[in-house]
C-alpha positions as CSV (number, residue, x, y, z in Angstrom):
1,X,-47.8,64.6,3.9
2,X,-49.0,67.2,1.7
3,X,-52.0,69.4,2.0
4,X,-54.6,68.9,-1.1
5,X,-54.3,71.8,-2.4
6,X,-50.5,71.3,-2.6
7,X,-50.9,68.1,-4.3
8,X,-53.0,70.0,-6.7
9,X,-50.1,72.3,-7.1
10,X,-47.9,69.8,-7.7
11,X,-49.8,67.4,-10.0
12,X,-51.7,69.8,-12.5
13,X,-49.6,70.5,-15.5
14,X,-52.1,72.1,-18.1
15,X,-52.1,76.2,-19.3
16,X,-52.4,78.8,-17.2
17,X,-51.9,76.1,-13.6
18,X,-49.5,76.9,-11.5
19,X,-47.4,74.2,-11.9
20,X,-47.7,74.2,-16.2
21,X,-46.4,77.6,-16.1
22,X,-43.7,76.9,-14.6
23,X,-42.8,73.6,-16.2
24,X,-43.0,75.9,-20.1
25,X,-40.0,78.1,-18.9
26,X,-37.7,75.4,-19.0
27,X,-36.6,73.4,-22.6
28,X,-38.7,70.3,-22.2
29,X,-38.5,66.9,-24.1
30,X,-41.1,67.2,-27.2
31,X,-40.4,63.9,-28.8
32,X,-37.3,61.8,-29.7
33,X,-35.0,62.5,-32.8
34,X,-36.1,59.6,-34.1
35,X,-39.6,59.8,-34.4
36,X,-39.2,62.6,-36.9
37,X,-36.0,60.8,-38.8
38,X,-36.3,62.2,-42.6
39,X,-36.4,65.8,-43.9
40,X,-40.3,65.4,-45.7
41,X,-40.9,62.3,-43.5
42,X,-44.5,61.3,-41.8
43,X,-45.5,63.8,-39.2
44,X,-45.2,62.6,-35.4
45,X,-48.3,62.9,-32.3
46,X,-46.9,64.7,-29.4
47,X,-49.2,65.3,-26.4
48,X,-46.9,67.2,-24.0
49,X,-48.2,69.5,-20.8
50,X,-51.9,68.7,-21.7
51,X,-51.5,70.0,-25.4
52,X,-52.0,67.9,-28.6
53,X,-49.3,68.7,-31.0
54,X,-47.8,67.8,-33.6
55,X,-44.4,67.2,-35.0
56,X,-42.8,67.2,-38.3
57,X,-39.3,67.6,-40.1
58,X,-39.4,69.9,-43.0
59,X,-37.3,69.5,-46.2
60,X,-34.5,72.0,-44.7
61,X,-34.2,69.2,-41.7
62,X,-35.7,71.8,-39.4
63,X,-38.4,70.5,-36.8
64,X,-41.4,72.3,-36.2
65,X,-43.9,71.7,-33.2
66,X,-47.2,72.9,-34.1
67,X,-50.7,72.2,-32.3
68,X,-52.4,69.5,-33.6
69,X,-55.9,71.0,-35.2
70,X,-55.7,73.5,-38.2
71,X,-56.9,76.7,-37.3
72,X,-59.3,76.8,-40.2
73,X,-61.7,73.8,-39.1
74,X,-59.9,72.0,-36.6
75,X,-59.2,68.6,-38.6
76,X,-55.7,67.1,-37.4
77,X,-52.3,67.9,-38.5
78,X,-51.2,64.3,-37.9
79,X,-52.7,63.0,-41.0
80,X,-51.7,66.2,-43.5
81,X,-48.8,66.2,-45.6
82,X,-45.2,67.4,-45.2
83,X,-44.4,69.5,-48.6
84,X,-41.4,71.3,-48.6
85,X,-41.0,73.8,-45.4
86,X,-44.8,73.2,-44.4
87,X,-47.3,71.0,-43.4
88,X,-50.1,70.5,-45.3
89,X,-54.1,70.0,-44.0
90,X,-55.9,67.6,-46.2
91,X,-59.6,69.1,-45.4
92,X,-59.1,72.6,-47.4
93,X,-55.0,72.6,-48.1
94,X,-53.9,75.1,-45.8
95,X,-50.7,74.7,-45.4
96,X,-48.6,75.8,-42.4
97,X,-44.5,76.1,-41.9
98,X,-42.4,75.3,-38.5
99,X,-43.3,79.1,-37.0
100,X,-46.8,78.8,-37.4
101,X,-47.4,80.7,-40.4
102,X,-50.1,80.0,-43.1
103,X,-48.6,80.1,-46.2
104,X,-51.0,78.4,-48.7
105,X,-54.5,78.9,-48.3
106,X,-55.9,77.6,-52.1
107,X,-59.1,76.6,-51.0
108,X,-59.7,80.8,-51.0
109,X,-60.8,82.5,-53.6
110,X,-59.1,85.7,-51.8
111,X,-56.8,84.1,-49.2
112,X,-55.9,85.7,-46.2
113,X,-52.9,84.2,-45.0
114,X,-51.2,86.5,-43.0
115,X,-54.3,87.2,-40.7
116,X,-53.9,83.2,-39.7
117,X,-51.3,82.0,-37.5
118,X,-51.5,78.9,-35.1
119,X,-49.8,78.2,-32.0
120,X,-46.1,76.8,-33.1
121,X,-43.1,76.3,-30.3
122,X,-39.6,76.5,-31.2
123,X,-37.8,73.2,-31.0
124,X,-33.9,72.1,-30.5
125,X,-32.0,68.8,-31.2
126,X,-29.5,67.6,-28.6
127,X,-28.6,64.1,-27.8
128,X,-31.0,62.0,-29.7
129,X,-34.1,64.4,-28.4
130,X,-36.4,66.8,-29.9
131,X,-36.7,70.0,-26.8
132,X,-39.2,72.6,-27.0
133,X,-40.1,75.5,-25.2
134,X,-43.9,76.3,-24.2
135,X,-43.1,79.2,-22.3
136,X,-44.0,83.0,-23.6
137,X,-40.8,84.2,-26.2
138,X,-39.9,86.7,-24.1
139,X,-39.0,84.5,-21.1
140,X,-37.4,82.3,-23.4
141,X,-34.2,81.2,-22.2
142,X,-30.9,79.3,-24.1
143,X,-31.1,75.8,-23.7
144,X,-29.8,74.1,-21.0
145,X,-26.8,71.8,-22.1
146,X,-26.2,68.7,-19.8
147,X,-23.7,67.1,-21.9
148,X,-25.4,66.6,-25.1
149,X,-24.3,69.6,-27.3
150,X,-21.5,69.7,-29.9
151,X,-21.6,66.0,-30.5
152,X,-23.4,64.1,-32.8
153,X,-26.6,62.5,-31.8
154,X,-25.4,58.9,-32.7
155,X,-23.2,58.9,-29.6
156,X,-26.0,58.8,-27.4
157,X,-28.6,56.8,-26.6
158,X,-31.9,58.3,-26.2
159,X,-35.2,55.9,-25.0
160,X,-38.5,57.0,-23.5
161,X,-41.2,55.0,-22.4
162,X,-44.8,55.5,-21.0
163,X,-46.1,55.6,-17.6
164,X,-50.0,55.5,-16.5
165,X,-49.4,58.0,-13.6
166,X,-48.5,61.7,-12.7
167,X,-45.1,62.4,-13.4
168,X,-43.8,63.8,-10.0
169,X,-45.1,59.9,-8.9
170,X,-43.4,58.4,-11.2
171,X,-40.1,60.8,-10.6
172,X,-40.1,59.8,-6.8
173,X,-38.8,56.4,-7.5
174,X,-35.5,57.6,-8.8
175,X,-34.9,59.8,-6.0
176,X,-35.5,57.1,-3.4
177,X,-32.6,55.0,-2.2
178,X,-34.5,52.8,0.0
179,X,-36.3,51.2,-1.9
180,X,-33.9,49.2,-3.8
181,X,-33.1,47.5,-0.8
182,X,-36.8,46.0,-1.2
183,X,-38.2,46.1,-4.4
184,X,-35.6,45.5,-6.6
185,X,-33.9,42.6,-4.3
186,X,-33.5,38.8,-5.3
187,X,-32.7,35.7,-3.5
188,X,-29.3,35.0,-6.0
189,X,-27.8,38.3,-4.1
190,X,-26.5,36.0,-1.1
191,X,-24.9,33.8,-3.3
192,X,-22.8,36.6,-5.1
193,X,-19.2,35.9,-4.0
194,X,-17.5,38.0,-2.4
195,X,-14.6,39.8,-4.1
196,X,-12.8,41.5,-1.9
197,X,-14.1,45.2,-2.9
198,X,-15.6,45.8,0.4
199,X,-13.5,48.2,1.3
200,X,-12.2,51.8,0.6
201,X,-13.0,52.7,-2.7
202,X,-15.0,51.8,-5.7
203,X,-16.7,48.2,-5.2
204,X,-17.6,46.1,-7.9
205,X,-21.2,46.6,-8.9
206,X,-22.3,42.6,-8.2
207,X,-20.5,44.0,-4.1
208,X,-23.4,46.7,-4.4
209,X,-26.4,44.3,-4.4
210,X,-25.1,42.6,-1.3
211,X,-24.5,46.5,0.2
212,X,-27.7,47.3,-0.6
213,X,-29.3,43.6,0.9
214,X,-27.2,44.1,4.1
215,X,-27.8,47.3,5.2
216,X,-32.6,48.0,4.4
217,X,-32.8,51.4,6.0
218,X,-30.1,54.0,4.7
219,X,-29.5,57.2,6.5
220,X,-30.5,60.2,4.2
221,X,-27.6,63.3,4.1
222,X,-28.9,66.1,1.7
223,X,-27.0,68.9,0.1
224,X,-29.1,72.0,-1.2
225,X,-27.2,73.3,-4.7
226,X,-28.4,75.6,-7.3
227,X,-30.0,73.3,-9.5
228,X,-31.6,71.4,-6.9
229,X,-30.3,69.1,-4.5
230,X,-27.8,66.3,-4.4
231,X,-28.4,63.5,-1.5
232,X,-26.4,60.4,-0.6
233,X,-28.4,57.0,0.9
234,X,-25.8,56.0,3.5
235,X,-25.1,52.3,4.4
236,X,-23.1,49.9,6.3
237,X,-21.6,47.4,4.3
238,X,-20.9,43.7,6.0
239,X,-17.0,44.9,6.4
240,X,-18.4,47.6,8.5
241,X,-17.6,50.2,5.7
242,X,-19.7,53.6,5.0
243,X,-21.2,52.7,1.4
244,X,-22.7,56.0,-0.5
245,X,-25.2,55.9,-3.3
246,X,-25.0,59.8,-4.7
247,X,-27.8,61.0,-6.6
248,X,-28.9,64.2,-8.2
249,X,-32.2,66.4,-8.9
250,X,-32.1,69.1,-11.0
251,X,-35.5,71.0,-11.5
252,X,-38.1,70.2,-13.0
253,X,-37.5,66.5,-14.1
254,X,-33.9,65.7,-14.0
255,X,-32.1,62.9,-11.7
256,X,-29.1,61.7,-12.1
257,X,-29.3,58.3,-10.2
258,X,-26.1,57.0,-8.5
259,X,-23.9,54.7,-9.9
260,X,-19.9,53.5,-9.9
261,X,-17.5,55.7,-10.4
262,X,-20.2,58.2,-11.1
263,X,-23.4,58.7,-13.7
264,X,-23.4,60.2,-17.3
265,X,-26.9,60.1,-18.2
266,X,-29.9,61.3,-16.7
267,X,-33.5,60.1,-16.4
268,X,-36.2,63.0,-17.2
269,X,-39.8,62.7,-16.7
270,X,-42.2,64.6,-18.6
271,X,-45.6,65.5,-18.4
272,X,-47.7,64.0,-20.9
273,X,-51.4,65.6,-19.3
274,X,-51.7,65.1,-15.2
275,X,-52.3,61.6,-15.2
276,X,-49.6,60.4,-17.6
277,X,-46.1,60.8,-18.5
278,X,-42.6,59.8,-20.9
279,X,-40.0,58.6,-18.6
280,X,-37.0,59.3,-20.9
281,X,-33.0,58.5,-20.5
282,X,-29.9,59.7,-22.4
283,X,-26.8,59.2,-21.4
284,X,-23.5,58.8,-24.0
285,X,-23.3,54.7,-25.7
286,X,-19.6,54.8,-24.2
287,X,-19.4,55.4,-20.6
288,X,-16.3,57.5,-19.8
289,X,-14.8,54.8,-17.3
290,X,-11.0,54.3,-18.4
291,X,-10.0,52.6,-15.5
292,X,-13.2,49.9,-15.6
293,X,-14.7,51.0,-12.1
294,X,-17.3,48.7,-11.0
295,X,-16.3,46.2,-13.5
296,X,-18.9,44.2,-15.1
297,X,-22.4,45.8,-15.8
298,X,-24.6,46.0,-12.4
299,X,-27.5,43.7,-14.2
300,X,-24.8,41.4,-15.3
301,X,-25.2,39.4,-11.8
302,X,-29.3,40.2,-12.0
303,X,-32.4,37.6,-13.1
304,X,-34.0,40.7,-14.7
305,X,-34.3,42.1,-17.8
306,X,-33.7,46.0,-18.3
307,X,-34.8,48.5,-21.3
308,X,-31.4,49.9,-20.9
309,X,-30.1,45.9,-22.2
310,X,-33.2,44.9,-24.9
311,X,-33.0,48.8,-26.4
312,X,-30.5,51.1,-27.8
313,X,-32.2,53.7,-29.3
314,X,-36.6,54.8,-29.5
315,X,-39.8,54.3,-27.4
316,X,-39.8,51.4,-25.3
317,X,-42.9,49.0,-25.8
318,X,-44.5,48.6,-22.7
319,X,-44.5,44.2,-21.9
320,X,-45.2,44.5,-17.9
321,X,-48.7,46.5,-17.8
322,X,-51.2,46.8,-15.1
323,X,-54.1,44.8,-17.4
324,X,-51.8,41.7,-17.2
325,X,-51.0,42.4,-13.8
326,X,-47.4,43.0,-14.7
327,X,-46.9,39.5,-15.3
328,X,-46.3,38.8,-11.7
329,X,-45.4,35.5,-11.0
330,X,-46.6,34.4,-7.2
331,X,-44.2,31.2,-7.8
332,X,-41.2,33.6,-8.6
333,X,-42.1,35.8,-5.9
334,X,-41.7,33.1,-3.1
335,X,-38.7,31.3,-4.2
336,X,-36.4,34.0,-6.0
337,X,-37.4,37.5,-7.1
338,X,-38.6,39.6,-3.9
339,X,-41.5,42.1,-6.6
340,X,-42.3,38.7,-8.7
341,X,-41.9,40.8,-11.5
342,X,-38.8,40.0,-13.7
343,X,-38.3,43.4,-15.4
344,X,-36.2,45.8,-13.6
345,X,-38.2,49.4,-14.5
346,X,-41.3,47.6,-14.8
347,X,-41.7,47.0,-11.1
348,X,-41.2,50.6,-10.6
349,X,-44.0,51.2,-13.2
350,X,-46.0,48.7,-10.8
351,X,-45.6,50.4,-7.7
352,X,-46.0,53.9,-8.9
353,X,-48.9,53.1,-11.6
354,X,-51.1,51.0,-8.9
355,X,-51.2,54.5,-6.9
356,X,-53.5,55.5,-9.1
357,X,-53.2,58.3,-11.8
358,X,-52.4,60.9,-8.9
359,X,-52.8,59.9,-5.7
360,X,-53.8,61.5,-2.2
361,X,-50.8,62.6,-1.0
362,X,-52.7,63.5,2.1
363,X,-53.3,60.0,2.8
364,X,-49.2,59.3,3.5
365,X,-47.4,58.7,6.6
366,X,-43.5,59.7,5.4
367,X,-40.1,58.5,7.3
368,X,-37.0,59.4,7.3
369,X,-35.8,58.1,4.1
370,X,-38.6,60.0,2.6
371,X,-36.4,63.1,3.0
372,X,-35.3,63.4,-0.6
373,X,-39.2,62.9,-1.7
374,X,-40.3,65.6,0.5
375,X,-37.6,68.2,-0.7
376,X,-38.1,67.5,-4.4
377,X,-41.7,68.5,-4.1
378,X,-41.1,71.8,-1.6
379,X,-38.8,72.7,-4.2
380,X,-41.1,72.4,-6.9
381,X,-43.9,73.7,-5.3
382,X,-41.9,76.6,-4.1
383,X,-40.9,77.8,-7.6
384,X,-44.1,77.6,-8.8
385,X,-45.7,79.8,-6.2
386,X,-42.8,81.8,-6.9
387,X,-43.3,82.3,-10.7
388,X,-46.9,83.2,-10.1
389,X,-45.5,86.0,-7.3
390,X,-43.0,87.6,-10.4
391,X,-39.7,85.2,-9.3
392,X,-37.2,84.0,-11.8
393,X,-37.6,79.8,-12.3
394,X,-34.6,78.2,-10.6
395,X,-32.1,76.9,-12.7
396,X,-32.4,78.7,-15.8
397,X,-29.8,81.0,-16.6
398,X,-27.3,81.0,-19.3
399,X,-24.1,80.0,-18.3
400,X,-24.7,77.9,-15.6
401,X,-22.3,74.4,-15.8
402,X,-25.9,72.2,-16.2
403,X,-22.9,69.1,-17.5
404,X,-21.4,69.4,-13.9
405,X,-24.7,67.8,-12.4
406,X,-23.5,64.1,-11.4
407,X,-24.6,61.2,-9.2
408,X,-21.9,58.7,-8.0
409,X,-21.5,55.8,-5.5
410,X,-18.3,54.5,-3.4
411,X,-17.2,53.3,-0.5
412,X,-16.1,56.4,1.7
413,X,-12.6,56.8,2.7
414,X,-11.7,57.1,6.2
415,X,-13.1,60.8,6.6
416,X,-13.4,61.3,3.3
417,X,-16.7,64.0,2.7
418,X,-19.5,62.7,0.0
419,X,-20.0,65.8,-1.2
420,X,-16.9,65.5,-3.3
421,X,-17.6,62.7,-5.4
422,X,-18.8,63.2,-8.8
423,X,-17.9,66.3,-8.8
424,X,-15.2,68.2,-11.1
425,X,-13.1,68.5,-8.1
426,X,-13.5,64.6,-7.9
427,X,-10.2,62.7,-9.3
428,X,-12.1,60.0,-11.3
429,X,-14.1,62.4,-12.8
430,X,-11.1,64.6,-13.7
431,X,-9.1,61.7,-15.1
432,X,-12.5,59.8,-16.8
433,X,-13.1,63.6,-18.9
434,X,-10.0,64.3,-19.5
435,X,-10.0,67.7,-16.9
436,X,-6.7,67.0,-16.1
């Protein structure tokens, strides 16, 4: 468990906390590419980290982040106009460009323009997402490329939806292996046939629900690494074989959940205020698998429905919320879905959202497969501390190989090492990016 004034740590993502001010030194999700579509177009809310902001793409195509309330009287940017390289306030006119600047103030009869500036964040467009940075401009740091940059924006798909709860509580789900052996389980799973992929290698992704039905309570092996950590949930499959699940974490929001041969997008979860967050995914629309691995889609054998299956692109309406009680069905519950909720992410959303906003980490009693839970937040916690003590944040220097970061799964070879796979040194990865 955590002490309460490490939860607060944790938790608190507002200016000038500990855990804010860490969170602004890294490029951060502001909004997607698609909220802000045309050059002149309809400005776009963005509450990120606590802050009311406001997006917009001027007539150059540039994007500017700016806060929400004009300077001059506070009325919101949201509703002003987008004329040329600035945005407009429709109180008094003044108008602002993507640094910040004033420049138009007509409702003066001597305007003083160059004594107002309001708080404006540089932005940059990679894979289908708008990024800012919030951090001071000296600190500022190049942008951290997972795989996104020097292609264009249609090849990838980019989604977020929103979550009622703290976003380290939300985060947890993806880094915990167990619990897909519970909440995510179905009755149909036993009558899956078997075929024949239990055994060295890469299974077929329908073989992985009955893996992950046999064997309830994984071993945990974890593997510190620059940018994180990378840990494998270790089962016994009915053969007798040793099944992996690889997944990574990369600070502060990144995982990169397991999956055959090995995963290309990443799930990121960002701070809206402390008590609500964007859980966003991009990953490439063509999945770099030339040799078919897994075969058919893993939801392909599943009763549920996915965001990944309805939605290709944008924000994800929320169906499954907790005023309809997630549209749990007691009948489905008993005689085929283990949650009673049909949507795959939505009973995530249920069992993280009905925590509360944040809850009381003091009130937990943690196991063993809590291990990758429990590292993700010393990490976090420990850099924060560490930025308020003079440290460099983790994981933010230029030339670092951020596109290297991979989660996998497979059936382990007879001594064959887990720490391996996914990696460049790994053989399907090699082959499936053309390394080789």
């Amino acid at each position: 468990m955590l002490r309460a004034e490490e939860n607060e740590i944790l938790t608190r993502v507002g200016p000038g906390t500990l855990m804010g001010e860490l969170l602004r030194r890294y490029w951060t999700p502001a909004c997607l590419t698609a909220e802000v579509p045309e050059p002149g177009g309809a400005p776009a809310r963005v509450r990120l980290l606590g802050e009311n902001l406001v997006a917009y793409r001027d007539s150059s195509g540039r994007v500017g982040l700016l806060q929400e309330n004009c300077p001059h009287r506070g009325a919101s940017l949201y509703f002003g106009r987008n004329e040329g390289a600035a945005l407009r306030c429709v109180y008094h006119g003044w108008a602002f460009d993507a640094d910040g600047r004033c420049v138009d103030m007509p409702s003066e009869p001597q305007p003083f323009c160059d004594k107002v500036r309001m708080r404006a964040y540089p932005t940059h467009e990679s894979g289908g997402i708008v990024w800012a940075y919030l951090g001071p401009q000296e600190t500022m740091t190049p942008f951290r490329d997972f795989g996104t940059e020097g292609h264009d924006a249609a090849e990838f798909m980019a989604t977020k939806q929103v979550t009622t709860c703290n976003w380290v509580q939300a985060m947890e789900g993806n880094l915990d292996t167990a619990h897909i052996s519970h909440l995510h389980q179905f009755d149909g799973i036993d009558d899956i046939p078997d075929d024949g992929s239990d055994k060295p290698g890469y299974p077929s992704n329908a073989m992985s629900w009955k893996f992950w039905r046999h064997d309830r309570a994984p071993r945990l092996a974890l593997e510190e690494t620059w940018y994180g950590y990378r840990y494998a949930g270790v089962r016994t499959t009915p053969n007798g074989n040793t099944h992996v699940r690889v997944t990574a974490y990369a600070l502060p929001y990144s995982t990169m959940v397991a999956s055959i041969p090995f995963s290309v997008g990443q799930g990121l979860f960002v701070p809206i205020d402390d008590e609500n967050c964007w859980r966003y995914f991009v990953g490439p629309k063509v999945r770099p698998n030339p040799r078919g691995l897994g075969g058919a889609n893993l939801f392909s054998v599943a009763p549920f429905s996915t965001p990944i299956s309805a939605y290709t692109d944008g924000i994800i309406p929320r169906r499954y919320t907790a005023e309809n009680d997630y549209l749990i069905d007691r009948e489905t519950e008993r005689s085929g879905i283990f949650s009673g909720v049909s949507d795959f992410v939505s009973q995530d959303l249920m069992v993280t959202e009905s925590m509360g906003p944040i809850y009381d980490r003091t009130q937990e009693q943690l196991g063993s497969t809590d291990r990758s839970i429990s590292r993700m937040r010393h990490i976090l916690i420990s850099a924060a501390k560490g930025l308020a003590e003079g440290k460099e944040p983790p994981a933010v220097a230029a030339g670092l190989d951020y596109g290297s970061i991979r989660g996998a799964e497979k059936i382990l070879e007879p001594g064959e090492d887990w720490r391996g796979l996914g990696t460049g040194e790994d053989p399907v990865v090699r082959e499936a990016l053309g390394f080789d």
